[in-house]
Structure formats: C-alpha cells, structure tokens
N, C-alpha and C positions, 0 to 999 in steps of 0.2 A: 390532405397532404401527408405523405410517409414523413416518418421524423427526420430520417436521414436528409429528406428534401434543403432540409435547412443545417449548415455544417459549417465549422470555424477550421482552418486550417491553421497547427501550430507551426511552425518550425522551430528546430530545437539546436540552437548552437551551444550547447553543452552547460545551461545554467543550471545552480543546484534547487532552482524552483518553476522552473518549466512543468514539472507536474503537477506544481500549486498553482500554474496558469489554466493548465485544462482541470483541474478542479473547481475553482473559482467560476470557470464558463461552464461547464456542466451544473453547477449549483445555482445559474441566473437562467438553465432549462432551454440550454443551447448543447448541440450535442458537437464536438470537438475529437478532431483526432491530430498526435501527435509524430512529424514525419523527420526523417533528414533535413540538415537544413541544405543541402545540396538539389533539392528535390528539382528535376530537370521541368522545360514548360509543358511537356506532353503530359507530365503526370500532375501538375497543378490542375492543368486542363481538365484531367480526364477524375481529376477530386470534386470539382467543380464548385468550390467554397464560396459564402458567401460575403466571407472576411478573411482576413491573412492577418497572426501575429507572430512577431521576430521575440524570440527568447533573448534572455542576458546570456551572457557568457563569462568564464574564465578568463579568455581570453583578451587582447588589445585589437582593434581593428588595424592598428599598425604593423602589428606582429606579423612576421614572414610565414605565411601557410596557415592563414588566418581563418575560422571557416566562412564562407560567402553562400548568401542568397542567389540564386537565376535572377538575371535585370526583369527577367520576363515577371516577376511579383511585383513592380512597380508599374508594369504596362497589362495587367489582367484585369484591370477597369470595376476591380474590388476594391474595396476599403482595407487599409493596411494601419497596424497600430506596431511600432517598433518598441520594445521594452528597455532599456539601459542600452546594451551591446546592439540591441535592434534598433535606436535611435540613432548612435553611431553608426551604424554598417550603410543602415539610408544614407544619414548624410554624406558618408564617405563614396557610397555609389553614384549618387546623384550630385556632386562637383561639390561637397563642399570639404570641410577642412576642420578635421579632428589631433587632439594635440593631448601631450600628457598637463593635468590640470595642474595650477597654482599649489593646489594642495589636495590629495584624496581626499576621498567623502565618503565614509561607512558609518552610519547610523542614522537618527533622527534628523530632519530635517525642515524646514519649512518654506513653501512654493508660493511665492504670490502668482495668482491668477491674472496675467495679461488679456487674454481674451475669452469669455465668457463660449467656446467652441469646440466642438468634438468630445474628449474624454472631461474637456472643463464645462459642459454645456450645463449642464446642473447647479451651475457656482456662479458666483456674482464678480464681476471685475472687483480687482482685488485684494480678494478674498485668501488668507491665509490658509493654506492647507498642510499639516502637518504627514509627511511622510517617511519613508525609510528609501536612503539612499547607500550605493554599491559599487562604488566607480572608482577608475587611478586616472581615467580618462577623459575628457569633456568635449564637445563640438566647440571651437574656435568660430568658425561660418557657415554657416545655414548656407545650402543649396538653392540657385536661384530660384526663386516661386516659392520659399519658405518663408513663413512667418512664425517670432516667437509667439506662444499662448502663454509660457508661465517660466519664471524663473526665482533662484536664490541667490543669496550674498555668492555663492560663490561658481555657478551655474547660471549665467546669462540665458544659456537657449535649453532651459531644464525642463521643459517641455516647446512642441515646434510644433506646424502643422504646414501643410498647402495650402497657397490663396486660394484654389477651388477645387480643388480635388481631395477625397477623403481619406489621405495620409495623413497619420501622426505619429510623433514619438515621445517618447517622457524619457528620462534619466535615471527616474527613481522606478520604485517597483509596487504598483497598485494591487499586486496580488498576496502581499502579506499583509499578515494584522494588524501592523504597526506603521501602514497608510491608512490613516482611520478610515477615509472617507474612499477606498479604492473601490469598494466594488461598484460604489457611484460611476466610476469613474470609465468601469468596464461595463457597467449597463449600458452608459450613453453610448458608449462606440458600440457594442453592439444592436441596440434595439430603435436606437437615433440613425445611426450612420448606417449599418448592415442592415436592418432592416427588417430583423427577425424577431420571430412570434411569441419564443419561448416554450414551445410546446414537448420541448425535451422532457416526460414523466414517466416514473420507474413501471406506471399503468399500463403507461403508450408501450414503453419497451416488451413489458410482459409478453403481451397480445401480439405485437411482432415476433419477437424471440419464438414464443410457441409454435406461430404458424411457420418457420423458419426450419424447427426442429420437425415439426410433419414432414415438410417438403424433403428434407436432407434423409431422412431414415424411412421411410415408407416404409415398407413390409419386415422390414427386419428388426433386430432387437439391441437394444443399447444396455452396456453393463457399466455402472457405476460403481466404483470403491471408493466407499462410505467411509469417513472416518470421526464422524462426529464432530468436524469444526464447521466454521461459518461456510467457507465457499462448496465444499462438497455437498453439504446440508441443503443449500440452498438451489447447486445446481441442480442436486437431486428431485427437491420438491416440482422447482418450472420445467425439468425435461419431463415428470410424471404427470404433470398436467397435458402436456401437448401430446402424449404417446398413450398413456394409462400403463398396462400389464407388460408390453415392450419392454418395459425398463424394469432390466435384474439387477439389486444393489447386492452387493458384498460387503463385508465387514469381518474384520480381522481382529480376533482377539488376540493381541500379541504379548499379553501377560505384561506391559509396560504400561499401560493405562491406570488412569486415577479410579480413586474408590466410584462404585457407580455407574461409572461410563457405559460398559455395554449395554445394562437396563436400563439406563435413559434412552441409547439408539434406539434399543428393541421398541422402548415402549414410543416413542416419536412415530418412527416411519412404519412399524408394522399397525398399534395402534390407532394411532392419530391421524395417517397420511394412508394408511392401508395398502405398503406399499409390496412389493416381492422381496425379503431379504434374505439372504442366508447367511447367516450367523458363522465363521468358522471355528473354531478353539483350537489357535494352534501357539498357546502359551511353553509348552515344553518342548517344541521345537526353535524357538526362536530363545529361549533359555538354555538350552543345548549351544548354540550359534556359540553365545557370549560368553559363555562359560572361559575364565580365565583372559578376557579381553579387560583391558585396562585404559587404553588410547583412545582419546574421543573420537579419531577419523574413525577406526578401523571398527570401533562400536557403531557408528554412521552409516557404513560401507557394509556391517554383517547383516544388520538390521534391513536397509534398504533390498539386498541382494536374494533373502530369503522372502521378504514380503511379495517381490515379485515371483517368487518359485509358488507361492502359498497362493497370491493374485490367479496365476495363472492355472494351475491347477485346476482351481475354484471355475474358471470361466471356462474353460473346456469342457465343460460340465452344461455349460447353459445354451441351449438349441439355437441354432438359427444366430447366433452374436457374429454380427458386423462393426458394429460401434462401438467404443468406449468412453466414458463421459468425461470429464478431466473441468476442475474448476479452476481451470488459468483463469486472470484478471488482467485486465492494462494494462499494470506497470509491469509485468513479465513479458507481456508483446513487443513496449515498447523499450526494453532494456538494449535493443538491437542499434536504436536511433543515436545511440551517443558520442559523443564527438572528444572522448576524453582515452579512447581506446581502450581495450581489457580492464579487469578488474583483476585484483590478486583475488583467488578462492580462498574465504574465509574457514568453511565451514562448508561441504558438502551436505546439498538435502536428499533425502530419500522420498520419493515420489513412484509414479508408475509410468516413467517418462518411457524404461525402455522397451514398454509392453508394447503399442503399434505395430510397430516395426517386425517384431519378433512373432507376433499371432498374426499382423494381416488385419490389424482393426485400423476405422477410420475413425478421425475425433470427430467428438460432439463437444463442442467448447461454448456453452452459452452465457458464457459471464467475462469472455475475452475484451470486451468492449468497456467493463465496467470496475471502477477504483472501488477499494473497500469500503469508500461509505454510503456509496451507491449500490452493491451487492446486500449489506445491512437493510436500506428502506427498500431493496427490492425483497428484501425476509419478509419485511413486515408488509408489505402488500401483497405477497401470497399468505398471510395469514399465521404466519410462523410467529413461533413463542416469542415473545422477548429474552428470557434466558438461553436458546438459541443462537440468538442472530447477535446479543451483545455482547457472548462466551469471548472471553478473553484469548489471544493464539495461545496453540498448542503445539510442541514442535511436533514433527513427525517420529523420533525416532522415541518419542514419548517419554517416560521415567527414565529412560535407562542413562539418559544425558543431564540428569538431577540427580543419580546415584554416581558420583565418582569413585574410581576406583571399579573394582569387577562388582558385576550386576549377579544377584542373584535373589531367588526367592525371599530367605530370609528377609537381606537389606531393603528390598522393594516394598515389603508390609512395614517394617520401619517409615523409609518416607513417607509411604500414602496414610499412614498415621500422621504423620506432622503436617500432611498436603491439606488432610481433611479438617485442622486445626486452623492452618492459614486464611483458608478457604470459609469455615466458616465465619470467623472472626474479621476477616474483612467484610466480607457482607453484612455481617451483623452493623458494622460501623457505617453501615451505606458507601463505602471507596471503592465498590467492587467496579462501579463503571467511571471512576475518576481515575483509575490504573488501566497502565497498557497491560502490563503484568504483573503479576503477585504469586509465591509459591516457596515450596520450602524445597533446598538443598540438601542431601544427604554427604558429607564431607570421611573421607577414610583417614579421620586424624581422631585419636582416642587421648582421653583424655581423665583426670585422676577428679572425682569427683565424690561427696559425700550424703548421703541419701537415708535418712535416721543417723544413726549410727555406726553404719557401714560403708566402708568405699567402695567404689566404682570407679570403672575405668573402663568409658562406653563412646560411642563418635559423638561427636556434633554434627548441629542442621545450622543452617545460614538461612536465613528469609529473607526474599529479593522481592522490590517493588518498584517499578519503575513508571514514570511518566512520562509520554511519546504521544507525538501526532501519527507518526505512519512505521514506527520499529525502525528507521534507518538511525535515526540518535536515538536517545534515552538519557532521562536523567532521575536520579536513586529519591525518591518519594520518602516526602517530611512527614513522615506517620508520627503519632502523637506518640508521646514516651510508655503513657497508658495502656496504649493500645500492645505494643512491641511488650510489655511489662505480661500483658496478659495470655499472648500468644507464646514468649517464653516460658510463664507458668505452664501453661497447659500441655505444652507438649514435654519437658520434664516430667511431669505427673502422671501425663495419660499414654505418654510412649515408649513403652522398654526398650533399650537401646542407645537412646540420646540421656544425657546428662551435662550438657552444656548447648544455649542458640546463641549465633552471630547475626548480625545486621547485618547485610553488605549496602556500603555507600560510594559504590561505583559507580560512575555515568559510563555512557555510551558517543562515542569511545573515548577513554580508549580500553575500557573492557568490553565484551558483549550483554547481551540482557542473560542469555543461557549459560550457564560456566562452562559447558562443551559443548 
C-alpha cells in the first residue's frame, strides 16, 4: 500500500490550531493534508480521503459570510469529525440550531462521557474528561439523527454523534495539550472509525520521496543553496541520495555568518555526505551592499537582492542545471488556505524565491509535505547529526539583523564574540534544545563604563532567549540568574567592545524573537 493510499482530509475554516490538527494526525502516522474549507465535491472526490475533519474558527456560524463546508462532506459516505466551529457548522447544515451560549467557555473544562462511541470509544460511560474549551457559541438542537456522546455544566451537546453513521463533533479541542486525553480521542476516530493503519513513517516517506525525485529530474542536474540550517541540510542530504553527483550544492559565504559556520558546511556535506559543493567568498561584496544601511527592511532587501546576484552567477556555472532545490515545508504551502485574508508584512525574508522564474529552473521541493518536526526525524533517519537537525533557526539575512545600526566588519567580530559566549554557555547548561532561540544582540547605544581603573565608553549586547512551539509566538526564557551572571561576565571580559549586557524580556508578540 503507497502511504498516500491512506489520507485524512482537513479543512481549514481559519482556526489558530488547524495546524496542531494535522500535526496531531500526522504524529498518530496518518498522513493529512490541509485544504480550503470551500473545497467543491469534485475535488473531495478526486482527494479521495479516508476521513474528513472541520477545523475551529474565529468566526460564528451565524455570522453573515460565514465560511461553509460543500453538503457534499456529509454525503461522501466518509467518516467526519467536526472540531468546535466544525461541530456547529454540522449542526447548523444538517437542521439543527445553534445560538450564542448562556455564557462563553474559554479554558479548562470538563466533559462527562455520555456514550462510550467514536472519539469517546476508549472511555467509560461517565467518565470525566478534562479538556480545553474555545467558544462564544453552543448547539441549542442537535440535527435529526444526532445523539448527544458528552456534555458539561454548561454545553449540553459538547460532544454529538449520528445514530449510525460515523459523524461526530466535539466543542472543545482534542488537539491541544490541555485535553489530556485528546489524542485518544483522535486515535479512535481515526484507526476505529476511518480505518487506517498508520503506516505514515519518515522511512516510508524517504523511499518514496527518493523515487519521486529520480522520476521528476532524470538526466539532468539539481542545484541546491545550502545554507547550513535544518531544511536545506536536510533537503540536500534525501535529494543526494536519490540522484548522487546530479546534485550541485552552493554555499555562500556572506560574511554575516556566526564563528564556524562555513567549516562545519564544508566539513558535513563535502566530508561526511561526499557531496559536490562549492564554497563561494563573497564577504566583501555583500559588505560593500550595507555599508551605511541602517533600516532593517532595506538591510533585508540588500542582502536578499545581492544573494541572488551571487546565487546566480554561481549556477550558470554549473552544466546541464534544470532544477533547483528549495526546502519549502507545509506550513508555507498551506499559508494560501486561510480564510482570515492577507497578512500585514512583518518583516520581509530573503530566500532564492526569485531565481525559477528568472533562470528557467524547475523546483524540486521534497520536504513540501512536511512540518518541522517531521523534517528533524526525517534528519535523523537519513543519518544526519543531531547537532544538525536540532540547530536552532537561523535568519536568513544572518548577523547583520543582530548588528543594529550599520553592519560592518569591525562590529560583526564584536557580536560573533558575544554569539560564541551565548552559544557556548547555553549549551554547557544543557537549554540549548529547551530554546527556540538563544543569541546575543549587538545594540548601537554606548555607554560610560569602568574597566580597572579606566573608563569606557563601548556598546552593549542584549541576550535573547525564547521559548516556542513553532516561532509564530514566543515567550522570553526564565534562565537562571547564574547562568545570565555568567554569560555577562564573560563577554565583558573576553569581548572588546561591549561593556555593558541586557536581558531582553520580551514575548512574542508583541515584539519579534529578531530585533529586525
């Protein structure tokens, strides 16, 4: 059986955990994809799922321009699981009667178990199940042919099901942590009700993917820019497995990189992986750029703009290139699905997005299908480092967005002195994989400081550490007084330049984790 054989269809009415649902299902070894929740019946059809689940929403099922389901999800003779907004949208499609509740319900909460069926089949009549509820709304009456499974004090039908058909809905949200018992809860609908195997594994994928990447490139040659984080790393190693010598990696030394960096690429993928790289040095070029840039866009926009001048160059170089590699992942595919409309631009990323178009290359994206922590155990099942695959992000446009103020030679061996302090000092305390990030800031604020018996009057470093599930929030990490004590010393001591560190104890948002 191909993995795809076996597929959970989401749809996504614009909750802010719709992608903790297809996590949650891809983590129980069900493989899921995340669609419109418009999605007409020709393309349910032609998805051919072997369950359907309704996301939460923002939104009221009452509301005017509400988003809706195709009827055709309730007549596709699949098993359907409706999440909060998806429980109401059922019931509201199928004649029943939803209304604004007695009183909202946002937090903790507790479900008795009515009937021991579908997402409750694991559970005993009765049975109290503590979960986390998200609603201004509630089902008033169930849809003819519904029966309640499970309710609270203040949610009569907090969970519902069909007298014999395998529909259900819940109220609450089984896909965060804080329904202990949820993933139970999303086993049973899937492995009970849908009827799949679980055979979703990052092994299975491999061995597909590879053969995938033969088919699509044949004779010709894929160029990869390298840049030393998790998903290039990793795209690089599985497209070198299915191609071998095909695949030309790039690497740009853009003089904004931390101490190290380039000799760990070199020594990875030429040593370890044996792969084709070539190494460029184009530090003084991209130092020229920024010279007297001070604006974090426009540092953004020189950096990105030139990378691709340097990219391209590079690969006009390399015979017979058709391809170019690009480590998209899921949630980039599916940022298209959202039902909340545009986003304001935070922060412009520099990428090699506008290389295709411009050379005539076609992608090779073989991590399109998979969320970061599915890209991580697929590192480690081609064999990749662990200090690899658990490298903390790094932005793209590198130091020069930790150097405020104008970037230049000097100030840059400043930071990556205090970088290499942070860096090792968290590690030494073992937090290095209990942080999303950790890292020192170089600030263009001077300040009057005494050093023996001399004054100074040198910048401060700020040291940022944050803790996150996936970098969309963050919130500023309880390091120990000890530890911040320590890493203040030593970069004082061992960094000319700084004479004063700050904390930063900012969450996310409403600052960013980057300072630009």
């Amino acid at each position: 059986m191909a993995l795809h054989d076996e597929r959970v269809l989401i749809l996504d009415f614009g909750s802010q955990y719709t992608q903790l649902i297809a996590r949650r299902v891809r983590e129980l070894g069900v493989y899921c994809e995340i669609h419109r929740p418009d999605l007409d019946a020709a393309a349910i059809k032609a998805f051919a799922p072997k369950g359907i689940i309704l996301s939460g929403s923002p939104h009221s099922v009452e509301q005017a321009g509400s988003p809706r389901c195709d009827p055709f999800v309730f007549e596709a003779n699949v098993p359907v699981l409706g999440i909060c907004y998806g429980l109401q949208l059922l019931a509201k499609l199928l004649g029943g009667r939803v209304d604004k509740g007695a009183r909202r319900e946002y937090g903790p909460a507790e479900v008795e178990v009515l009937v021991p069926r579908g997402p409750f089949a694991a559970f005993s009549k009765h049975e109290q199940l503590k979960v986390w509820m998200s609603h201004g709304d509630r089902v008033e009456q169930l849809p003819v042919g519904f029966v309640p499974i499970g309710r609270t004090d203040n949610a009569p039908f907090a969970a519902a099901a069909h007298e014999s058909k395998p529909i259900y809905g819940l109220q609450f949200h089984p896909e965060v942590v804080h329904s202990l018992r949820g993933r139970e809860m999303l086993q049973s609908f899937l492995f009970n009700d849908c009827k799949l195997s679980g055979a979703w594994t990052m092994k299975g994928f491999a061995q597909e993917t590879e053969a995938k990447i033969r088919a699509q490139v044949g004779q010709g040659t894929v160029i990869c820019g390298l840049s030393g984080g998790v998903d290039s790393s990793v795209a690089a190693v599985l497209i070198h497995r299915a191609i071998g010598d095909k695949l030309q990696c790039i690497f740009v030394d853009n003089g904004l990189l931390r101490t190290g960096e380039r000799e760990q690429v070199e020594a990875m993928f030429k040593g370890r992986f044996h792969m084709r790289l070539e190494v460029i040095d184009a530090r003084e070029r991209f130092l020229r750029k920024l010279a007297g840039v001070t604006d974090p866009e426009a540092k953004r926009k020189a950096i990105g703009y030139e990378f691709i001048a340097v990219f391209e160059e590079a690969a006009r170089r390399v015979e017979d290139a058709q391809f170019l590699a690009q480590g998209t992942l899921y949630p980039d595919v599916i940022e298209s699905v959202s039902t909340k409309g545009p986003s304001v631009t935070i922060k412009s990323h520099h990428n090699v997005g506008g290389l295709p178009e411009k050379m005539k290359l076609k992608l090779v994206e073989p991590l399109r299908e998979l969320f970061k922590d599915e890209v991580r155990a697929l590192g480690r099942e081609l064999g990749m480092p662990d200090d690899v695959i658990g490298r903390q992000p790094f932005p793209g446009p590198g130091l020069a967005i930790r150097c405020l103020g104008e970037v230049t030679a000097a100030r840059l061996e400043v930071l990556r002195g205090a970088d290499v302090v942070v860096r090792e000092e968290i590690k030494a305390a073992g937090l290095e994989r209990e942080l999303w990030q950790s890292f020192a800031v170089l600030l263009p604020v001077r300040s009057v400081g005494v050093m023996g018996d001399e004054r100074t009057y040198e910048e401060c470093c700020a040291i940022r550490a944050v803790t996150s599930v996936d970098g969309m929030t963050a919130d500023w990490a309880r390091l120990p007084h000890e530890l911040l004590a320590k890493m203040s010393s030593r970069i004082i001591n061992e960094v000319r330049g700084i004479n004063r560190v700050v904390y930063d104890i900012s969450s996310k948002p409403p600052a960013t984790i980057e300072w630009e």
